[in-house]
N, C-alpha and C positions, 0 to 999 in steps of 0.2 A: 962516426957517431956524433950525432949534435948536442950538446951539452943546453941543461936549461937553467938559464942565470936570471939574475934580476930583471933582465929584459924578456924572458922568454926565448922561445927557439929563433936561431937564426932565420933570416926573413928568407933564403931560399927554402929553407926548409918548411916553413910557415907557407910561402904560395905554394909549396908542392903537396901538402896535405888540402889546402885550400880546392884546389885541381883536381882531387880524387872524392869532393865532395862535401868535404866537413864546413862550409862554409867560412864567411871571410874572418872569425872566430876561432882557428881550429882546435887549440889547445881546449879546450874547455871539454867541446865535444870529444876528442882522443881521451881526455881522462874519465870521461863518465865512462867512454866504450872500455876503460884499461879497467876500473872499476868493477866493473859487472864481470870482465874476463877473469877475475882475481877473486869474484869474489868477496869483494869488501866496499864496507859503506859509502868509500871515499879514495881517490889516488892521485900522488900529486906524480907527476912525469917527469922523471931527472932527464933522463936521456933519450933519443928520438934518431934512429936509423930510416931512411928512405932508402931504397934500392929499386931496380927494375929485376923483375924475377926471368930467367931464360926461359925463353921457349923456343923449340927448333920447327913450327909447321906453320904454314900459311894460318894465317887468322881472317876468318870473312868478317866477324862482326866485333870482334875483340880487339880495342884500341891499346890495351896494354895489360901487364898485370906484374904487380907490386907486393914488395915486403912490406910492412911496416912495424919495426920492432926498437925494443930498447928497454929501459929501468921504470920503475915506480917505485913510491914511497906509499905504504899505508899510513892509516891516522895514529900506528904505532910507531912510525919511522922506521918501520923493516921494508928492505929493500926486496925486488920483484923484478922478474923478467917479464917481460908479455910481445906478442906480436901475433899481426894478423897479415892475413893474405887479401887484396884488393885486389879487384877487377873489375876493368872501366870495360862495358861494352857498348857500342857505336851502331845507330843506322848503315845497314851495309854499301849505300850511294858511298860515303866517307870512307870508305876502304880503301885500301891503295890498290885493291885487286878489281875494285869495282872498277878505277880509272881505266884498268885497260879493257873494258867491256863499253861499246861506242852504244850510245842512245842509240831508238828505244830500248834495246835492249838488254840495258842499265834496270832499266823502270819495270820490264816485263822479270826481271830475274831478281826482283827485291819481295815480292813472298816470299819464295822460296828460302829466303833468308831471316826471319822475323827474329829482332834483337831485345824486344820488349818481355822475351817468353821469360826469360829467366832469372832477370830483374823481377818481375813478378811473381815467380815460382820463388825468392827468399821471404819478400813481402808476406808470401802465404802460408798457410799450415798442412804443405804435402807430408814435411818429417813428423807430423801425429798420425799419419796416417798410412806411412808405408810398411809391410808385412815387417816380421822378424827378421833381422839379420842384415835390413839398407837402411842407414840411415843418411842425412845432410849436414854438410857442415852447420855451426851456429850460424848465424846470422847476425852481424852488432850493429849492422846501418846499412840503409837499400835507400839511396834517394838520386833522382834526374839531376845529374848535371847542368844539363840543357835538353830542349825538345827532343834532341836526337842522341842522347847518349846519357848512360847512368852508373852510378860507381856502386860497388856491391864491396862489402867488406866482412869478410869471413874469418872462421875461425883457420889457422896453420893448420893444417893435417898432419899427425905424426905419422909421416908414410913410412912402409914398411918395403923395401926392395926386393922384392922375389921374383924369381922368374914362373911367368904362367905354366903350369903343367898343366897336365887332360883334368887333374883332379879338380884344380882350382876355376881351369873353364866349367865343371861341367857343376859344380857348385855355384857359379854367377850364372848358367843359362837355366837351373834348378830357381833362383831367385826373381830372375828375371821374367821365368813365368809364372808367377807368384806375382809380381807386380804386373804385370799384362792384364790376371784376372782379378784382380782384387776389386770387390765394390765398393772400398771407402773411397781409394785413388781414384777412380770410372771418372766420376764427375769434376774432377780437379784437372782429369784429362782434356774432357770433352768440352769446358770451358775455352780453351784453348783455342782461337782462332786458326784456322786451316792454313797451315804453312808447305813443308815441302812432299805433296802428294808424287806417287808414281805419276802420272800423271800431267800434272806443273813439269818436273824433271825434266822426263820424256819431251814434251811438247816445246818448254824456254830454255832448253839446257843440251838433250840429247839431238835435238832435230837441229839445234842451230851451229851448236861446237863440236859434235862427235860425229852424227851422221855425214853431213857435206863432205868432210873428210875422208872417213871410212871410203868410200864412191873414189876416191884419187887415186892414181896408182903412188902419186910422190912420197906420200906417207908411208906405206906398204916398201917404200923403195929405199924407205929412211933405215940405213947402214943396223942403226940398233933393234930396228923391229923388222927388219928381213931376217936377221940371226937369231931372233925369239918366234916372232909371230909365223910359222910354218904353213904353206898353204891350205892344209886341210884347216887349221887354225880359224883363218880367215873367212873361208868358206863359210863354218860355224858360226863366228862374229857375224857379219852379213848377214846372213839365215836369220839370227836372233835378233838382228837390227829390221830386216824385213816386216816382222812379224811384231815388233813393237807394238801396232796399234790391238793386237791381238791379246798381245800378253798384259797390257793396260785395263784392256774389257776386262778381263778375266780375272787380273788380283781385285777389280773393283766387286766382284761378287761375292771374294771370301771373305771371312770373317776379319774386325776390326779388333782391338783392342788396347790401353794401354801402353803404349812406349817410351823409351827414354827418350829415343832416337838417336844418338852416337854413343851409343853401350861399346866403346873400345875398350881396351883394356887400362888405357891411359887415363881414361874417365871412372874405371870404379877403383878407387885407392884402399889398397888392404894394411890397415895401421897396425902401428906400434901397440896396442894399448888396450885392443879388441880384436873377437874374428870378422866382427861385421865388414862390410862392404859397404863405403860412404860414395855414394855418388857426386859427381859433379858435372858441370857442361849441360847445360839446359835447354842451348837453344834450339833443338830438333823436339823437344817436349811436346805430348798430344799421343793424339791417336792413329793406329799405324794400321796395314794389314797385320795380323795374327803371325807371332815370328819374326818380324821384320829385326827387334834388336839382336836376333843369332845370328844375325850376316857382320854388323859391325864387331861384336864377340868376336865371331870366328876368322875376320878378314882384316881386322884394324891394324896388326901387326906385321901381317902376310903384304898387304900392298904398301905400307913401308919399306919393305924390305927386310924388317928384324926377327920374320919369323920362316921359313921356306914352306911356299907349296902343299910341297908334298905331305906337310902335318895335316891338310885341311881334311881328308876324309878321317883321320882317326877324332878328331875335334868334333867334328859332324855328327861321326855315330855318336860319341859320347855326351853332345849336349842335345840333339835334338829332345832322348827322351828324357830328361833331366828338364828342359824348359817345360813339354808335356806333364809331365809330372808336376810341376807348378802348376802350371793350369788346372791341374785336377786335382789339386791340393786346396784351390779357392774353388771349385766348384765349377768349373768352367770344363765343359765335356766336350769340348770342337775337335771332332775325329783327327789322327795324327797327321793322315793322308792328306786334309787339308792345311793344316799348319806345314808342312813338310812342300806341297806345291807352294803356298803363299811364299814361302823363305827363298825358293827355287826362283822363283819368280824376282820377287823383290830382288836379289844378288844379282840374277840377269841384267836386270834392267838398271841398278846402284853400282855394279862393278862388274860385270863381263863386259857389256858393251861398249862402253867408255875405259876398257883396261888399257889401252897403252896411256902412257903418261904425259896428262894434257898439259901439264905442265914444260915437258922435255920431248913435243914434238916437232918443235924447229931447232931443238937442241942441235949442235955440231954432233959426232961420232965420238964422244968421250967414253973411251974406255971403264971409267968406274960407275956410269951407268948402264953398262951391260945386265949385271947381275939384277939391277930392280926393273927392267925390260924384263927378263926372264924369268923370273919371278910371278909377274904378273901376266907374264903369257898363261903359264901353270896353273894360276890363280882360275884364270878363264875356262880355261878347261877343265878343271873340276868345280866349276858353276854351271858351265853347261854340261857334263854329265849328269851333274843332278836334276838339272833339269827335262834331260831326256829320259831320266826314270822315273821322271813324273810324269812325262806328258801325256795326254789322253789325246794325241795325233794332229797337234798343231803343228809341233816343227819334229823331223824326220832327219836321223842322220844321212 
């Protein structure tokens, strides 16, 4: 903890606020933000914590994300805790993930990634307008760093640690199609420049790092995915890789709507404090096929590894008509059958065909990644069964 004396905060601490935003100034601006967090006309800042907050998953556009917490004094001299959560996001060229992606296509896979979305979604007024029951953290300062990168400083979420049940999924896919139709959200959506379409994916994503491979036998041959990926398995993947430019046409005809765009479970945090569901994680934000946020619902955890499989069809029956049900709660009558192929599709195309783990396919044969190979073999297979019981005769067991 950094103590605030006659000179102010220690100068590490000072350019480390400076770094997340607050200009070359900081104190002044942390007291107005600890002020208004408090509630009171005025706060002077005794004490001052900087930490890096953990996070265990690849970050594409996310440079970091930070504590900031400590004391305050009101204009009565009663003392005050406060702190906020920060998060610096980055053009995704600057990513260490981008480095290993060789030009062009570096430059062809940066839509797909747009980091401005969600810096601008605090900037705006989507939490007046989201249905009952989602709301967004505060917001005490959204400003660019630099051309390529901007620091977002939030309210702490009193998170609540539960483990998802059917109930809790099937009340966030009830929500979430509730926000999919909503007409205040629509045009908050639609603003939104076109970021990662099926489409984009498919064409600077699937065709370049999934498909080539798929086509090898080496991969197929790799120790952890000959023990998961079973040949009829394969078959299916290929078939569905096949037919890509098929299954592309065809999510493009159904119905749009609304999305978070990474609705995991990591992303809607259920507090301490409320029943609501506060969203966070912006930057998939826009408009999506119809359904698309029930695949990250239902899969976010599954292709981790922290959920098995085999949960996925009982999650499915119970959210599909729970998101439908949203939908027709705002008024949005898009028959089930189509929201139900859209979701089919979308999952195909976002997690069946790319299921083994692009991360761990020149992986050595380590043993403790058995289980998330298998897993997501699993995973595959009941995306493409659903798929097959929608299909109106594209692809054919």
């Amino acid at each position: 903890m950094r103590k605030v004396n006659g000179d102010g905060v220690d100068d590490r601490t000072l350019a480390g606020l400076t770094d997340l935003g607050l200009g070359p100034q900081p104190l002044p601006r942390l007291e107005a933000m600890v002020a208004v967090q408090l509630r009171r006309p005025r706060a002077r800042v005794l004490t001052v914590r900087l930490e890096a907050h953990p996070y265990d998953r690849p970050a594409l556009t996310t440079a970091g994300r930070y504590l900031v917490s400590g004391t305050a004094a009101d204009a009565a001299a009663r003392t005050h805790n406060y702190a906020f959560f920060v998060k610096l996001v980055r053009a995704w060229r600057r990513s260490p993930l981008a480095a290993e992606v060789p030009e062009p296509l570096r430059s062809q896979l940066a839509p797909l990634m747009p980091w401005r979305t969600e810096p601008d979604i605090y900037r705006g007024d989507l939490g007046r307008h989201l249905p009952h029951g989602l709301r967004l953290p505060h917001a005490y300062h959204v400003t660019d760093v630099d051309g390529e990168s901007a620091a977002i400083w939030l309210d702490r979420v009193p998170v609540r640690r539960v483990r998802w049940d059917v109930a809790r999924h099937r009340h966030a896919a009830y929500l979430l199609g509730r926000l999919a139709a909503n007409a205040c959200v629509a045009p908050l959506a639609e603003q939104v420049p076109v970021g990662r379409t099926a489409r984009r994916f498919a064409e600077h994503w699937l065709a370049v790092n999934v498909i080539p491979d798929l086509t090898t036998e080496d991969l197929w041959q790799h120790p952890n995915v000959a023990a998961t990926f079973d040949p009829q398995l394969r078959r299916r993947i290929l078939r569905a890789a096949a037919a890509l430019p098929t299954l592309v046409d065809e999510i493009e005809t159904l119905p749009t709507s609304t999305a978070h765009g990474d609705a995991c479970t990591d992303n809607l945090l259920l507090t301490e404090v409320d029943d609501d569901i506060v969203l966070i994680d912006f930057g998939f934000w826009g408009t999506a096929p119809v359904g698309f946020d029930l695949g990250q619902l239902l899969l976010g955890e599954i292709q981790l590894g922290r959920r098995p499989a085999r949960a996925f069809p009982e999650l499915e029956e119970a959210c599909l008509p729970a998101y439908v049900q949203g939908l027709r709660d705002e008024g949005c009558m898009t028959p089930v059958d189509q929201v139900r192929r859209a979701h089919a599709i979308a999952m195909t195309i976002f997690h069946a065909i790319p299921a083994i783990p692009y991360e761990h396919r020149t992986a050595a044969a380590e043993p403790e990644l058995h289980p998330l190979f298998a897993n997501r073999a699993a995973m595959a297979r009941c995306i493409l069964d659903l798929l097959d019981a929608t299909d109106k005769g594209i692809l054919q067991r």
